[in-house]
C-alpha positions in Angstrom: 92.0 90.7 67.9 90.3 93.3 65.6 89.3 96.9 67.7 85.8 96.3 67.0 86.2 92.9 68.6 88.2 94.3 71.4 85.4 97.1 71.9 82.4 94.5 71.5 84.1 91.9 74.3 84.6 95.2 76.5 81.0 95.8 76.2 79.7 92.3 77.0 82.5 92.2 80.3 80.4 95.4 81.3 77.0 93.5 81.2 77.8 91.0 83.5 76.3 91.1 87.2 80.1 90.7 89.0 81.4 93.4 87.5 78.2 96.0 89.1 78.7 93.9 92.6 81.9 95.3 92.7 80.6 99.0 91.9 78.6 99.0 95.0 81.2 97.3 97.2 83.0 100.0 96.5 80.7 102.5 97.3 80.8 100.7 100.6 84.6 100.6 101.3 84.9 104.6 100.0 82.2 105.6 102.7 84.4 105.2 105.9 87.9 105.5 104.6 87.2 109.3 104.2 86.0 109.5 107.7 88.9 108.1 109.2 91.6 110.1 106.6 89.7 113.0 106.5 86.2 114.1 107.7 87.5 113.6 111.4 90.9 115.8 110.5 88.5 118.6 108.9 85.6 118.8 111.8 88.8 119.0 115.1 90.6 121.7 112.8 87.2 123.7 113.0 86.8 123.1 116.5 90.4 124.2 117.5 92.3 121.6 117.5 96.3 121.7 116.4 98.0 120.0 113.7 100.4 117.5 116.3 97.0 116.1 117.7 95.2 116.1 114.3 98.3 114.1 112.7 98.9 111.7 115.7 94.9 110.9 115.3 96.5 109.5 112.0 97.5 106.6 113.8 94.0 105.3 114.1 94.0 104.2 110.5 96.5 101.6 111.5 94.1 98.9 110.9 93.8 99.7 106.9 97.8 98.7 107.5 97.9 95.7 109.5 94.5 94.2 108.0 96.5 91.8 106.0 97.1 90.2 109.9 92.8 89.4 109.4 93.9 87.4 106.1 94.0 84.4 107.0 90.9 84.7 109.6 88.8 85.4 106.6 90.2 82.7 104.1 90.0 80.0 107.5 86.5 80.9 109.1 82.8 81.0 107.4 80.6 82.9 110.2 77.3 82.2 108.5 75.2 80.2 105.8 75.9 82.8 103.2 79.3 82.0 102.3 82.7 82.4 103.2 83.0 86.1 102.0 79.5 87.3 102.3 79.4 86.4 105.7 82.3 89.0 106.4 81.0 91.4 104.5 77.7 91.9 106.1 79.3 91.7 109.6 81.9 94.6 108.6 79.0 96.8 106.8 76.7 96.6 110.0 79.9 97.2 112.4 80.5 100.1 110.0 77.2 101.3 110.6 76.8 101.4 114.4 80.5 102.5 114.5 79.8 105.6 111.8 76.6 106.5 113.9 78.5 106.5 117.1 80.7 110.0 116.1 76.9 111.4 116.5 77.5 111.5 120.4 81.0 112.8 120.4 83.3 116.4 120.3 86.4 117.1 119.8 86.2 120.0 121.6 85.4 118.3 125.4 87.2 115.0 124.7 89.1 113.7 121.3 89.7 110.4 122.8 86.0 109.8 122.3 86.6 110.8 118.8 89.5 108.7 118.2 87.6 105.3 119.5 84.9 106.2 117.2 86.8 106.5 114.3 89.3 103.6 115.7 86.3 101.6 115.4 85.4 102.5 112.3 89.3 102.0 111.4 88.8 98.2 112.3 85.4 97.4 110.4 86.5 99.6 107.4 90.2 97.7 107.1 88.3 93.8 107.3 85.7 95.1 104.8 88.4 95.7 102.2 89.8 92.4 102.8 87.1 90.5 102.0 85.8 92.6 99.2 89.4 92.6 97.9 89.2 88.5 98.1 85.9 88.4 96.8 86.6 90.5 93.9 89.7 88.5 92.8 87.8 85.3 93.1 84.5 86.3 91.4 86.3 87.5 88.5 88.2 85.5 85.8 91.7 86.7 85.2 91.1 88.8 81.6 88.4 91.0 84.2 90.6 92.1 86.5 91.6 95.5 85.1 88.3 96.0 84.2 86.7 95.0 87.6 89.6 97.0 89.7 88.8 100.4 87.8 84.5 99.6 88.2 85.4 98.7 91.7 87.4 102.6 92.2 84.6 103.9 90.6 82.3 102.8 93.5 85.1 103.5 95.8 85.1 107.3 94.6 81.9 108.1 94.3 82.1 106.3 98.3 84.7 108.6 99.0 82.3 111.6 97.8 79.6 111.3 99.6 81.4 111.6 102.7 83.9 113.9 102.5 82.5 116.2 99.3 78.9 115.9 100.6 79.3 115.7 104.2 81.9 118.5 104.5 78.7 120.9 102.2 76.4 120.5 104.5 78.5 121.0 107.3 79.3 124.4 106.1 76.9 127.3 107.2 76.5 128.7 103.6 75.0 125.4 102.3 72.7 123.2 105.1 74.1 124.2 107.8 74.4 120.6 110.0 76.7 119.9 112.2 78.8 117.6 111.8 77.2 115.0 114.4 74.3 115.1 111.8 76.5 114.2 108.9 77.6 111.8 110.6 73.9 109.7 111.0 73.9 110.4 107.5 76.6 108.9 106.3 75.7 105.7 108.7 72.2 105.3 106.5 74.5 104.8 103.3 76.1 101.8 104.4 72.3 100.3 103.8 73.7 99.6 99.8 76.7 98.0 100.8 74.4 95.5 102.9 72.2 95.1 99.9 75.1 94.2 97.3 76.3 91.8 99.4 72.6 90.0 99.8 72.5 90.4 95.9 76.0 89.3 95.4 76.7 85.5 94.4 79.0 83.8 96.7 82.6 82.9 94.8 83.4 79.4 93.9 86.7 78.3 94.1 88.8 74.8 93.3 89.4 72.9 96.6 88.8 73.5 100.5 89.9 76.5 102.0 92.3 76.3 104.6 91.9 74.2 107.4 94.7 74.7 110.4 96.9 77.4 111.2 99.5 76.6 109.2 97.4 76.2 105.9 95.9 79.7 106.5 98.8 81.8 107.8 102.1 80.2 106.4 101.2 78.5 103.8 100.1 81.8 101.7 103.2 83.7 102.3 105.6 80.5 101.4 103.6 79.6 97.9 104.0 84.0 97.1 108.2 83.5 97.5 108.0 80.3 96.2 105.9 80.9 93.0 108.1 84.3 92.2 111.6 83.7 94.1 112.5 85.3 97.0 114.4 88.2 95.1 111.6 89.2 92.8 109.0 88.7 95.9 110.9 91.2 98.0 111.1 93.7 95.5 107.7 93.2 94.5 106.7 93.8 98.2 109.1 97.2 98.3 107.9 98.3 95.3 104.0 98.6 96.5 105.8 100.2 99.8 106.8 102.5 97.7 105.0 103.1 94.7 102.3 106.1 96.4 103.9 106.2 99.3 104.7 109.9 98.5 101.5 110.8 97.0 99.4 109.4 100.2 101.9 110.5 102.4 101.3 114.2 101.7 97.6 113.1 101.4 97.5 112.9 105.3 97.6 116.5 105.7 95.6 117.3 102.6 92.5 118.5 104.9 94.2 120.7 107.8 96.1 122.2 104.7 92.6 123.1 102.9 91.7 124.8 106.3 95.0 126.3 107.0 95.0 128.2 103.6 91.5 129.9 104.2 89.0 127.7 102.1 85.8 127.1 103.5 84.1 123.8 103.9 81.7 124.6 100.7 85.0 125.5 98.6 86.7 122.6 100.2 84.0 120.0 99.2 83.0 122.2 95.5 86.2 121.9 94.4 88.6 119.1 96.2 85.8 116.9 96.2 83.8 117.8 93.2 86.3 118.1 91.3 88.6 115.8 92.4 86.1 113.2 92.3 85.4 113.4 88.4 89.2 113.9 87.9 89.6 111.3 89.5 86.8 109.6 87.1 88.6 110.3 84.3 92.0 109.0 85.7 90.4 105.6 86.7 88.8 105.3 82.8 92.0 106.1 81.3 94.2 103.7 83.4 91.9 101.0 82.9 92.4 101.2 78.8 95.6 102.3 79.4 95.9 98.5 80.9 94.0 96.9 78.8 96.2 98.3 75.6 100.0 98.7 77.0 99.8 96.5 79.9 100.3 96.6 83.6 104.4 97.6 84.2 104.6 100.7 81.9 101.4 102.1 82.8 102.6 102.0 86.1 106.0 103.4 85.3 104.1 106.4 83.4 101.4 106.7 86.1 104.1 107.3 89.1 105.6 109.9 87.3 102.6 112.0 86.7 101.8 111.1 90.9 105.3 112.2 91.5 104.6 115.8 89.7 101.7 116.5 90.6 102.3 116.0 94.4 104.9 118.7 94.3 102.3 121.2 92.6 100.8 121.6 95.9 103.5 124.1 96.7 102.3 126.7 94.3 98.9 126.8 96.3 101.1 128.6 98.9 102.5 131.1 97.3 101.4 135.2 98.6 99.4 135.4 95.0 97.7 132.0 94.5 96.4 131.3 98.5 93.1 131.6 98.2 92.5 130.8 94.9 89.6 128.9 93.7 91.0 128.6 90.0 94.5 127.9 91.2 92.9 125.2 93.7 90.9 123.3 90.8 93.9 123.2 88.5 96.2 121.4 91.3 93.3 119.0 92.3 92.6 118.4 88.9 95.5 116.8 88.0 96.9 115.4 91.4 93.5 113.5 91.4 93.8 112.2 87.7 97.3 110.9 88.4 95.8 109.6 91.4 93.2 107.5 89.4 95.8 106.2 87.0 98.1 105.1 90.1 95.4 103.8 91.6 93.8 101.5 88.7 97.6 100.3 88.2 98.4 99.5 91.7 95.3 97.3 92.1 95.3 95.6 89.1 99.2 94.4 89.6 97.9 93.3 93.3 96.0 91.2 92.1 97.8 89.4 89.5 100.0 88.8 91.9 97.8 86.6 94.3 97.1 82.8 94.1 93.4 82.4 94.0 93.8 79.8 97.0 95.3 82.4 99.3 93.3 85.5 97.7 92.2 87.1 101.4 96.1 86.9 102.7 98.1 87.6 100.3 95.8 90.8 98.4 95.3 92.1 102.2 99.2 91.7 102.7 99.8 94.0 99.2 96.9 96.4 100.3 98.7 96.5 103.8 101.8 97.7 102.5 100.7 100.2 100.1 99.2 101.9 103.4 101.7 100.8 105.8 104.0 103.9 105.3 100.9 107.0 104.9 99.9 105.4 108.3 103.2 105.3 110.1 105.0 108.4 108.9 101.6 110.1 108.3 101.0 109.8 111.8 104.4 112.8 112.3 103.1 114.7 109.4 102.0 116.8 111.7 105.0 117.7 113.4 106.5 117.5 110.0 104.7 120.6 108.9 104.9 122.7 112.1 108.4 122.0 111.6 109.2 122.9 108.2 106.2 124.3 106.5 103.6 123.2 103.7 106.3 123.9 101.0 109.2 121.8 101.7 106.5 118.9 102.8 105.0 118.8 99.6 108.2 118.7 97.6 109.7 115.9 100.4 106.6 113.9 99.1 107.5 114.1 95.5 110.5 113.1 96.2 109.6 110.1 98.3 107.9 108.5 94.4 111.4 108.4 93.1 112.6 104.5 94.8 108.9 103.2 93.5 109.4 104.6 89.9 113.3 102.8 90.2 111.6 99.5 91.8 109.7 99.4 88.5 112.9 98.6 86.5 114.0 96.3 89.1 110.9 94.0 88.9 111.1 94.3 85.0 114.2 92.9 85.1 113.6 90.2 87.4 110.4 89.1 85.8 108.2 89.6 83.0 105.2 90.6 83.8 102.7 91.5 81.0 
């Protein structure tokens, strides 16, 4: 096919109504992530709080990494009369919104348990809501979409993810609006309205044949026809290899936001440049990945991708050095390009996620991928706390550069096993 051809069939995919749904659904899954990863993190440092309790509050994300267990719930059970995916959604979005609101009424100051079963709450909602938008993206969209869809989709997800921490962390910050961060908070809630209206917009998926019906059709069945349809020694290296692949990257990611504090930035520097900037960084990564795929193809994007992640994780060292803390310009370079490696990993990850599902199984198996990419930032990010009081900022951020190295080798193992592209 011709480039012109190639740009003009890009243009048309853009047009179509799926491809926007997954924009805003996006938006929707971006708004609480950052709450639970990093908002919360940002508002107890400011209040006093130290780094063990900040990253043991890590383990309330847990849910984003078991949320593959809620798989087979959401492929087996329609709540409602608008579909089996847009009934999840809606319940998620307005369980996201009472649970967002909810951090209104609490302090870390007087009691962080509050905090934590606020944003434990938020944890659960947020975790099914990208199951069933992950199943309902991979079955609204037709195979030769799906790189396409994944990157619109992180768009949504990023400009989610900017709104709450970039916006809500300026106008917590006295030089800007000067809320608190209970009022951010019933902000934030209010967004969650355009998630609920996507959905009602949406059109339900429809897929060949019944979904499951028992047990064993919705919970076995899923993980037998994955080994089966790939062999057992590509599936498990296909399963260590998202483990692995920003385990790193997200890893150091955990401590991100205590770091920001820790080196003297304030929350309008903080949300200027690690947000603002990040976020169209981030943009630009997402864009390029997509065409990236679209030209070269899934496995050496995501060979090239993870060794940008894996370098640019380790330039968060230089941030501590006597001449560079503090520095706004020295800040913007490093979150510049972590966050554009971070786009190009990202578009790559999700778009080899979801080849690998069966459309029959799509809720399971993608939320059994996505729970495994977050498994070990949830786990181990949970000590990075202790890590850092331990050892330092420095040594972390190189440890987490190094931790890239076994998903960069799992690439050649898959490519060996299989062919992918």
């Amino acid at each position: 096919m011709k480039k012109k051809e190639k740009l003009a069939e890009l243009v048309q995919r853009l047009r179509k109504k799926r491809i926007w749904i997954n924009l805003l659904l996006g938006f929707s899954a971006g708004l609480p992530i950052m709450i639970v990863f990093s908002v919360v993190k940002i508002w107890a440092r400011r209040e006093g709080v130290d780094l063990s309790t900040i990253g043991l509050m890590g383990l309330v994300a847990l849910p984003y990494s078991l949320n593959f267990l809620m798989g087979p719930v959401l492929d087996r059970y329609t709540p409602f009369r608008l579909g089996r995916r847009r009934s999840w959604l809606i319940i998620t979005q307005l369980g996201l919104l009472f649970s967002i609101f909810s951090l209104t009424f609490c302090d870390p100051k007087s009691s962080m348990f509050w905090v934590a079963v606020s944003t434990l709450l938020i944890a659960i909602f947020g975790a099914i809501q990208d199951v069933a938008i992950d199943a309902y993206r991979r079955e609204i969209l037709p195979d030769e979409e799906i790189g396409i869809g994944a990157s619109i989709y992180v768009y949504g997800y990023r400009v989610g993810m900017l709104v709450t921490s970039g916006g809500g962390i300026w106008l917590a910050d006295p030089d800007t609006m000067g809320l608190s961060f209970n009022q951010v908070f019933q902000i934030i809630s209010l967004f969650m309205l355009i998630g609920i209206a996507a959905t009602f917009i949406a059109s339900e998926p429809v897929v060949e044949g019944k979904g499951p019906q028992n047990i064993k059709e919705a919970v076995i069945d899923p993980f037998v026809e994955f080994i089966n349809r790939r062999g057992w020694k590509t599936a498990l290296s296909i399963l260590a290899f998202i483990f692995f692949f920003k385990f790193g990257d997200a890893l150091v990611g955990t401590m991100l936001s205590t770091f920001y504090v820790d080196m003297g930035y304030s929350n309008k520097v903080i949300a200027e440049v690690t947000k603002g900037i990040g976020f169209f960084s981030s943009m630009a990564g997402l864009g390029v990945g997509s065409l990236g795929i679209y030209r070269f193809g899934v496995v050496p994007c995501l060979l090239c991708f993870g060794i940008l992640q894996c370098i640019s994780t380790s330039l968060f060292s230089i941030l501590t050095f006597t001449s560079l803390k503090g520095s706004w310009w020295a800040l913007a370079a490093v979150i510049g390009l972590e966050d554009f490696s971070s786009g190009l990993g990202t578009t790559a990850l999700i778009s080899f996620m979801a080849t690998m599902t069966n459309k029959k199984y799509t809720a399971t198996q993608y939320a059994l991928f996505a729970s495994l990419a977050a498994l070990g930032k949830t786990l181990f990010g949970s000590f990075a706390g202790f890590i850092v009081e331990g050892i330092g900022y420095t040594p972390f951020f190189y440890i987490g550069s190094l931790l890239a190295i076994p998903g960069l080798i799992l690439v050649f193992v898959m490519n060996r096993l299989e062919d992918y592209d």
